[in-house]
C-alpha positions as CSV (number, residue, x, y, z in Angstrom):
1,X,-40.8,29.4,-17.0
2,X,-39.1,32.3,-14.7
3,X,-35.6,31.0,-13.1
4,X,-37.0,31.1,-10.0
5,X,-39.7,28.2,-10.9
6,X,-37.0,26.1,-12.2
7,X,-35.8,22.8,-11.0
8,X,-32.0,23.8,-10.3
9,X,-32.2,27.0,-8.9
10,X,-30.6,25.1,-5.6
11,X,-27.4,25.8,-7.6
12,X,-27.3,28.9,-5.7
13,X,-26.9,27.2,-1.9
14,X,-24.1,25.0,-2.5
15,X,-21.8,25.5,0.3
16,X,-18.6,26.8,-0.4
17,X,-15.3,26.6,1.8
18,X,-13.0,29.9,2.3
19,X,-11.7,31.0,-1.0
20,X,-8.1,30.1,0.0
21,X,-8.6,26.3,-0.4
22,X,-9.5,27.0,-4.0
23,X,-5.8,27.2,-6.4
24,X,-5.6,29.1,-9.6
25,X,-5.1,27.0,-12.8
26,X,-2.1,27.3,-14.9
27,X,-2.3,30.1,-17.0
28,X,-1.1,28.6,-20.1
29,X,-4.9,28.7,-21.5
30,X,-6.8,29.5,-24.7
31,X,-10.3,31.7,-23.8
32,X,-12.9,31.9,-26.5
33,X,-14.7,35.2,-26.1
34,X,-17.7,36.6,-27.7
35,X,-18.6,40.1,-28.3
36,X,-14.4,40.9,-28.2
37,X,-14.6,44.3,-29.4
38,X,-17.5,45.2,-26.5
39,X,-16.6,47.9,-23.6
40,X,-16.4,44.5,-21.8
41,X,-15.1,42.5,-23.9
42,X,-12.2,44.7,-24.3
43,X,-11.1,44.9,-20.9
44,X,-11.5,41.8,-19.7
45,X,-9.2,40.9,-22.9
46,X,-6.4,43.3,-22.4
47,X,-6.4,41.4,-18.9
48,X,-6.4,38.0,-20.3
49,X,-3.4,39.0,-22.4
50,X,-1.4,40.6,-19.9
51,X,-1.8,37.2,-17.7
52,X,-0.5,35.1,-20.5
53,X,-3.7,33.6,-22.0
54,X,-4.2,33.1,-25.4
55,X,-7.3,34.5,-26.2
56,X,-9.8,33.7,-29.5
57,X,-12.1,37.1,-30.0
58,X,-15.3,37.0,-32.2
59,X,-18.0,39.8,-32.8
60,X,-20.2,41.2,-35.8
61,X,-19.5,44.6,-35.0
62,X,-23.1,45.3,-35.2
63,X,-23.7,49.2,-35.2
64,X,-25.9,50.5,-32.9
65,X,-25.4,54.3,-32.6
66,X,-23.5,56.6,-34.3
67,X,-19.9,56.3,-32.4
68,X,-20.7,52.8,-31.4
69,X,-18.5,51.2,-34.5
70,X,-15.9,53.9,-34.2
71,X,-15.6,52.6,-30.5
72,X,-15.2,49.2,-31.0
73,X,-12.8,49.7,-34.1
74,X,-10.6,51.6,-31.5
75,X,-10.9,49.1,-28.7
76,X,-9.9,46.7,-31.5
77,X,-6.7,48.8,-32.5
78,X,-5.6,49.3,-28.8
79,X,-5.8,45.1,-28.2
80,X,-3.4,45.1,-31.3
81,X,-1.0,47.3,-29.7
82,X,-0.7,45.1,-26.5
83,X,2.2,43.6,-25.7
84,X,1.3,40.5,-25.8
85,X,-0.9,41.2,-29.1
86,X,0.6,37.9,-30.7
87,X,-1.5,36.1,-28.5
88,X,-4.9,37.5,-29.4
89,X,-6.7,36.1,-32.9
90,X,-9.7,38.4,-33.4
91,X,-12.4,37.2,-36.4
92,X,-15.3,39.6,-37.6
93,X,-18.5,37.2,-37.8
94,X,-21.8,37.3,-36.3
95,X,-21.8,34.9,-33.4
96,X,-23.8,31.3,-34.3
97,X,-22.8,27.8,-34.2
98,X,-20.9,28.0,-37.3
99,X,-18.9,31.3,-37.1
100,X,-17.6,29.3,-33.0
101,X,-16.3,26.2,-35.1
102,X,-13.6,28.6,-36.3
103,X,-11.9,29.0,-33.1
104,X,-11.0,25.5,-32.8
105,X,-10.4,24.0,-29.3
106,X,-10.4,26.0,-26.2
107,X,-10.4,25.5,-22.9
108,X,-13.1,28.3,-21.4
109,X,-15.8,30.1,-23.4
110,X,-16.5,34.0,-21.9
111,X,-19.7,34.9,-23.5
112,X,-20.8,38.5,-23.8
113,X,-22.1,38.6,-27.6
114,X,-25.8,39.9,-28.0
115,X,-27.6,43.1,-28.2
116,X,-26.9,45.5,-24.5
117,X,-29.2,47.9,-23.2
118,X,-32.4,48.0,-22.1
119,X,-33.8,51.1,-24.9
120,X,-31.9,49.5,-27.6
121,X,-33.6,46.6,-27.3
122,X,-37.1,47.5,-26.5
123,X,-36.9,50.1,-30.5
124,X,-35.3,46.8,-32.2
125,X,-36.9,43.6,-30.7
126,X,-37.1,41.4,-32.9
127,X,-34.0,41.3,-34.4
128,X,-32.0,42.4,-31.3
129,X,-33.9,38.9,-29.5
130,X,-32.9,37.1,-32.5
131,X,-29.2,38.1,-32.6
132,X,-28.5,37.6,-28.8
133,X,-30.8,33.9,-29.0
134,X,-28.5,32.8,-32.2
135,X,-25.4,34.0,-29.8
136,X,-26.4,32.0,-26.7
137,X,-27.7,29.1,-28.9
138,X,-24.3,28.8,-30.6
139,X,-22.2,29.2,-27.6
140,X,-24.2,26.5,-25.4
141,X,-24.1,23.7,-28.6
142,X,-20.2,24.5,-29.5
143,X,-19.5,24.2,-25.5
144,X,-22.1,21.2,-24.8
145,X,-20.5,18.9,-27.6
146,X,-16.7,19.7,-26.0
147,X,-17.6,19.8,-22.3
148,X,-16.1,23.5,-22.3
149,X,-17.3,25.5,-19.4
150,X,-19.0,28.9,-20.3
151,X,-18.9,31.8,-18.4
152,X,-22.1,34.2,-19.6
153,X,-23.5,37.6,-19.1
154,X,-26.8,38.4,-17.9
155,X,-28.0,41.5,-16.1
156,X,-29.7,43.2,-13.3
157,X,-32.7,44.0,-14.6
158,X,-34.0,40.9,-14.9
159,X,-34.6,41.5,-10.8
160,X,-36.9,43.7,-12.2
161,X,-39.0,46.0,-10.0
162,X,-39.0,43.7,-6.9
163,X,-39.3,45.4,-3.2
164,X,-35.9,44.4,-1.8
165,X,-32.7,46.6,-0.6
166,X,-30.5,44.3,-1.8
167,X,-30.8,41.7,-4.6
168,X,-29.7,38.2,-4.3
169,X,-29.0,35.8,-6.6
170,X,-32.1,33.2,-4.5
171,X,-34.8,35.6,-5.2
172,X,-38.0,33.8,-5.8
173,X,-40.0,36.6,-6.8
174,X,-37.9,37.9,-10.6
175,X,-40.1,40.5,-12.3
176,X,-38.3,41.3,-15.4
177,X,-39.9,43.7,-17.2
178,X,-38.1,45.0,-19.9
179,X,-37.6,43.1,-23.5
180,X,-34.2,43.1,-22.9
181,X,-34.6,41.3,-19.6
182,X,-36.9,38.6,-20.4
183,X,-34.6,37.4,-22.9
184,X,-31.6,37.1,-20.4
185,X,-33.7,35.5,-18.3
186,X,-34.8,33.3,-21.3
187,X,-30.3,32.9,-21.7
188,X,-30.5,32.2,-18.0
189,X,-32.9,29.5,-18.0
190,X,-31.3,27.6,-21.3
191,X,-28.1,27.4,-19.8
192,X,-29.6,26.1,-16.4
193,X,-31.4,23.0,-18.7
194,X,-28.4,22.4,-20.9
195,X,-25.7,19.9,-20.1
196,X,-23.2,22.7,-19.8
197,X,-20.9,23.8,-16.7
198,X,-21.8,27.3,-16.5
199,X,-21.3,30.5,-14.3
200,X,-23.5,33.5,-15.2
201,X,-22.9,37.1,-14.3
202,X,-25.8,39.5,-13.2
203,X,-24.0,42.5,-14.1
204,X,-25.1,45.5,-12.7
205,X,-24.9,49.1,-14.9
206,X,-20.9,48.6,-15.9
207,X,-19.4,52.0,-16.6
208,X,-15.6,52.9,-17.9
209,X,-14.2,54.7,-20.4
210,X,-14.6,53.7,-24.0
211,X,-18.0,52.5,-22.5
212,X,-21.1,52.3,-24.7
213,X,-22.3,56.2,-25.3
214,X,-25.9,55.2,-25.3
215,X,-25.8,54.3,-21.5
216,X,-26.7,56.9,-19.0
217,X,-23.7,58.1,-17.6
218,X,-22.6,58.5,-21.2
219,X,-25.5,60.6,-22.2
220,X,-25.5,63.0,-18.9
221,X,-21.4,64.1,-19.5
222,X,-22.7,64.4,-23.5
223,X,-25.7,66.7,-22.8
224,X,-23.3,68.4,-19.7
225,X,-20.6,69.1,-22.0
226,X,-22.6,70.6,-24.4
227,X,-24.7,72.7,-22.7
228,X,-27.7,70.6,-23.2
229,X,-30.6,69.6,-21.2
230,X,-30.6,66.2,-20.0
231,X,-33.7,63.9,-19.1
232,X,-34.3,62.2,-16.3
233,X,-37.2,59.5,-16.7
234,X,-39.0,59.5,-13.2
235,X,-38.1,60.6,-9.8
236,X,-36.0,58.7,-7.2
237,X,-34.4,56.5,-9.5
238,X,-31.4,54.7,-8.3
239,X,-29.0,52.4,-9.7
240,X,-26.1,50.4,-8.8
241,X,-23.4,51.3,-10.4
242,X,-20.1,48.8,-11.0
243,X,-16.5,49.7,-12.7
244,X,-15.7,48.0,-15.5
245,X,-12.2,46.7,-13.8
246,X,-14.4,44.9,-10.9
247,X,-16.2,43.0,-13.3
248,X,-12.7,42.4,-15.0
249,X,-11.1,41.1,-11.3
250,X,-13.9,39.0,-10.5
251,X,-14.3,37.6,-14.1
252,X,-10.4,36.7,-13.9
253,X,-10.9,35.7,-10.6
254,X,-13.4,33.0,-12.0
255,X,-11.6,31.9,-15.3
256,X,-8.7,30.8,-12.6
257,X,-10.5,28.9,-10.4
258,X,-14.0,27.4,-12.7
259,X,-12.7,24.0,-12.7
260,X,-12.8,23.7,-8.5
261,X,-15.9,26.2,-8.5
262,X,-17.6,23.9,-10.8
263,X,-16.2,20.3,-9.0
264,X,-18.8,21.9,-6.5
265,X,-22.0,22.7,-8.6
266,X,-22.3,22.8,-12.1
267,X,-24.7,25.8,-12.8
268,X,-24.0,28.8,-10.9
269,X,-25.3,32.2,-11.2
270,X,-23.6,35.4,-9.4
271,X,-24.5,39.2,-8.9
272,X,-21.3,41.6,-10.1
273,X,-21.8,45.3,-8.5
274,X,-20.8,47.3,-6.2
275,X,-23.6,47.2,-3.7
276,X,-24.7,50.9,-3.2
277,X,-28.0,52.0,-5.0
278,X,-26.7,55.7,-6.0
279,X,-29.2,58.1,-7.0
280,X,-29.0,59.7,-10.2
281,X,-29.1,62.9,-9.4
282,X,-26.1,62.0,-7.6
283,X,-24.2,60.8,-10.5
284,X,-25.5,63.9,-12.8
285,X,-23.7,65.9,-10.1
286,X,-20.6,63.9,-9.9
287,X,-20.2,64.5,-13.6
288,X,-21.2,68.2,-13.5
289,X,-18.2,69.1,-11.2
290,X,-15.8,67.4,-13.2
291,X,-16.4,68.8,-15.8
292,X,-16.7,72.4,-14.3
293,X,-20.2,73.0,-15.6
294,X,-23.9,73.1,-14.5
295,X,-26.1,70.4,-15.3
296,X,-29.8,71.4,-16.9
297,X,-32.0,69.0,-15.4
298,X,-35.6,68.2,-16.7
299,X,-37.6,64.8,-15.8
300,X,-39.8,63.4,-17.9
301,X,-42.5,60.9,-17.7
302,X,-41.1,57.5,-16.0
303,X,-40.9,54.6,-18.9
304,X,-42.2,51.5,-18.9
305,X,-39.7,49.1,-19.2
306,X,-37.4,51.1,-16.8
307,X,-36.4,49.5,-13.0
308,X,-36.2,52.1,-10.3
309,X,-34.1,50.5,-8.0
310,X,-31.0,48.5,-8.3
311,X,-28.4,46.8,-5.7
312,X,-26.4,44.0,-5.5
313,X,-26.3,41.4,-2.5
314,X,-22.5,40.3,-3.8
315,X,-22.0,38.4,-0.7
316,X,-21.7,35.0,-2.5
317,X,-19.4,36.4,-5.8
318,X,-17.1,37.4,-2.2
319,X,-17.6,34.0,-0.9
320,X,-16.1,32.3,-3.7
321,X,-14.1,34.7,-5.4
322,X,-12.7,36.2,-2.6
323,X,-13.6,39.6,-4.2
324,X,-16.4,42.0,-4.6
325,X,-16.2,45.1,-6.7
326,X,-14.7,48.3,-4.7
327,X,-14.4,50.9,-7.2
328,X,-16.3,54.6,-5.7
329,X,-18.4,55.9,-8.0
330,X,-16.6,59.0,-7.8
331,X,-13.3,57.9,-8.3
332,X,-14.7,55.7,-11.4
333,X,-16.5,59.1,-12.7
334,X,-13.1,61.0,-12.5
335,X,-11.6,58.2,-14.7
336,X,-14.2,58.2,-17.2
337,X,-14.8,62.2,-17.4
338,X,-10.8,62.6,-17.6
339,X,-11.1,60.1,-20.5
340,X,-14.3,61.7,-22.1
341,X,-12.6,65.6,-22.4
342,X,-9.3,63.8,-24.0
343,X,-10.2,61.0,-25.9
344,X,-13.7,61.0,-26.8
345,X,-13.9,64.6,-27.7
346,X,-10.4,65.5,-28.8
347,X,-10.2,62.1,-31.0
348,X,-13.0,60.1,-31.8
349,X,-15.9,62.7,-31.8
350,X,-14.0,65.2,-33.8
């Protein structure tokens, strides 16, 4: 059964009053997250720590690609150079039921294990559908028994190739179409039957430094730098891009306020991005000029389990957050190529 067919989708039209009559919680808190050592993960960590929240970090540090563990170990090391390191307990364990237990009692559950990315998933599916099941399985039964309110990931393309400018989160028509999507709408559609306050995230194509360098971005400054070609999988393809500190801002924004939000409706589901469908060509070219080179473009047969369009409607993450992600692709671009030349090719692909 697709989201759309289900029973509480009216989750979505609650009404909600200005975000100014909703007050932050004190920030004395302990937040379970999953998937801690995650592009994600990390950064919405090193925020939780600089407010003052104690924070419980689990992850099997699955490898994916070849600087993916590298990448995670170092997101690891930087967290344990915060200043407020002391209050971050990280545990190496493949998220279930069993591996949660060891976090003990906590007050919000941020849950971002499972397997990311669309090709990933579609050359492993079985075990990466078994892995990010387990994960969402084991989060909703440790947060159902203790009345813990989860706050989830799930993704854009499980809009799939539907005919709209903008995406909103009441679409009745989802056409997910990838592996990968099916099986956070699948996450979607457990959380919406469990007896679990929840909040899930449609994130759209988060990019940042010490992102994941199997994402597309990733891959066009690789091939660029290099003097590569780079592929392009079909004409006119356009995507929304969001940086990674919006998603960080509106997740905060959430963490502070879930008890009120969820006083109001119990199940909610949001879109995270920007808002601007930005061509890729467009973002090949942003990346070119930074890095002073020209790009060597070839397309290549359009794949199946790739979406051609993507934007988010973020009107109602505004509405109750009183934010919506604001980050230029360009200036988020700069950020990541500036980190890419120093880091990523002085240090960690050396």
């Amino acid at each position: 059964m697709y989201l759309n067919e289900h029973r509480s989708i009216n989750f979505i039209l609650v009404n909600f009053e200005s975000e100014y009559s909703i007050n932050y919680i004190p920030m004395i808190e302990k937040i379970l997250i999953t998937g801690a050592s995650g592009f994600i993960g990390y950064h919405i960590i090193d925020r939780l720590l600089t407010e003052g929240f104690l924070v419980y970090g689990i992850d099997g540090m699955f490898r994916f690609g070849r600087y993916d563990l590298l990448l995670k170990k170092r997101r690891l090391e930087m967290l344990k150079r915060h200043i407020n390191s002391r209050n971050f307990i990280f545990t190496k364990d493949r998220v279930n039921y069993n591996s949660l237990l060891k976090a003990g009692e906590v007050d919000c559950i941020i849950h971002l294990a499972g397997v990311s990315g669309i090709e990933r998933f579609e050359t492993t599916q079985d075990t990466s559908r078994k892995i990010t099941i387990e994960a969402a399985e084991g989060v909703l039964r440790y947060a159902q028994e203790r009345d813990i309110p989860v706050i989830y990931a799930s993704s854009s393309s499980i809009y799939g190739r539907v005919n709209i400018r903008r995406f909103s989160e009441g679409i009745s028509n989802l056409r997910p179409i990838s592996s990968y999507a099916k099986t956070r709408l699948d996450i979607e559609r457990r959380f919406l039957d469990a007896k679990v306050r929840s909040i899930g995230l449609r994130l759209f194509t988060v990019y940042v430094e010490y992102g994941r360098p199997d994402m597309s971005y990733f891959i066009f400054a690789d091939r660029i730098f290099n003097n590569k070609n780079l592929y392009i999988y079909g004409k006119g393809i356009r995507r929304d891009f969001t940086y990674v500190k919006d998603v960080v801002e509106s997740v905060f924004r959430l963490v502070s306020k879930r008890n009120d939000i969820l006083k109001r409706t119990d199940k909610l589901i949001l879109n995270v991005g920007r808002g601007e469908a930005v061509p890729l060509e467009d973002v090949v070219g942003i990346i070119a000029d930074l890095l002073g080179k020209k790009p060597r473009v070839l397309y290549r047969e359009e794949r199946a389990f790739d979406t051609r369009y993507t934007c988010a409607d973020n009107s109602l993450l505004k509405k109750i957050t009183g934010y919506k992600p604001q980050t230029d692709i360009k200036d988020g671009l700069k950020r990541f190529v500036q980190w890419y030349k120093d880091i990523f090719i002085k240090q960690i692909k050396k």
